[in-house]
N, C-alpha and C positions, 0 to 999 in steps of 0.2 A: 959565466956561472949565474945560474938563475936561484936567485934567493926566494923567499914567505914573499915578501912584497910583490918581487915581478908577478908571482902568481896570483896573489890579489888583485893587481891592476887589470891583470887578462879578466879573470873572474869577475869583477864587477861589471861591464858589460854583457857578459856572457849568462849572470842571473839575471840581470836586467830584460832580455833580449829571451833567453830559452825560456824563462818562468812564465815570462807575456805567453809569447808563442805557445806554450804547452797549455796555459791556461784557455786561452782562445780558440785550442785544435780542441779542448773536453767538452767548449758548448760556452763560454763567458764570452761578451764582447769585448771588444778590444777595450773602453771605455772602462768594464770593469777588472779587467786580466792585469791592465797596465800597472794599479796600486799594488799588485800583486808580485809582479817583476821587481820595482822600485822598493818595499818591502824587504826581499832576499839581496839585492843590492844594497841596502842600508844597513841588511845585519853583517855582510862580510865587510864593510867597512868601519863596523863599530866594532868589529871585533879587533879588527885591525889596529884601530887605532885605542881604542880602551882595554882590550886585554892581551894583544900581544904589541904593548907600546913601543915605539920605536927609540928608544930612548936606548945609548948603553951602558954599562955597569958603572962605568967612571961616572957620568953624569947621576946616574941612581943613586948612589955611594954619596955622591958631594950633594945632591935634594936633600938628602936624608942626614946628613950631617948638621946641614943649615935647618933643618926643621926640629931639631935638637938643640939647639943653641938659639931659637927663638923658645922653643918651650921652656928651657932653662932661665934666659931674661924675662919671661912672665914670671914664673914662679919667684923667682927672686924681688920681684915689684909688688908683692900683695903682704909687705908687711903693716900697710892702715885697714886690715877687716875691718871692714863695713862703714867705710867714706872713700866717697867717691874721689877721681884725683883733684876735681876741687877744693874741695876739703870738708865741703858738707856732708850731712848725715844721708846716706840711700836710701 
């Protein structure tokens, strides 16, 4: 069964690879076509991996649990406004 990833994985070569070539068949040298290919292969893997992260619900759930429980021991820690934890004045 082929998942989003396996399709990514194909597709990044294949923008790499088609976006040069097509760039190079309109009139760009390979020299300039190539930032071009690499480019469209950068965005399918930042999509990849920044917007459709690999991560799943259990481990999103437990980040976010702990990132609540760290903002909760901040807030709980700022009862000296306006001294630093050493003790002096900021």
């Amino acid at each position: 069964m082929t998942g989003y990833y396996d399709y990514v994985l194909g597709l990044i070569p294949a923008a790499l690879i088609g976006v040069t070539a097509f760039l190079n068949l309109i009139g760009l040298s390979l020299t300039a076509a190539l930032p071009g290919g690499a480019l469209a292969a950068g965005i399918i893997m930042a999509h990849a991996v920044f917007v459709k992260a690999p991560v799943t619900d259990e481990a999103r759930v437990r980040n976010d649990r702990a990132a609540g429980r760290s903002a909760d021991r901040s807030r709980a820690g700022r009862s000296g406004v306006g001294r630093s934890r050493t003790g002096g004045a900021d």
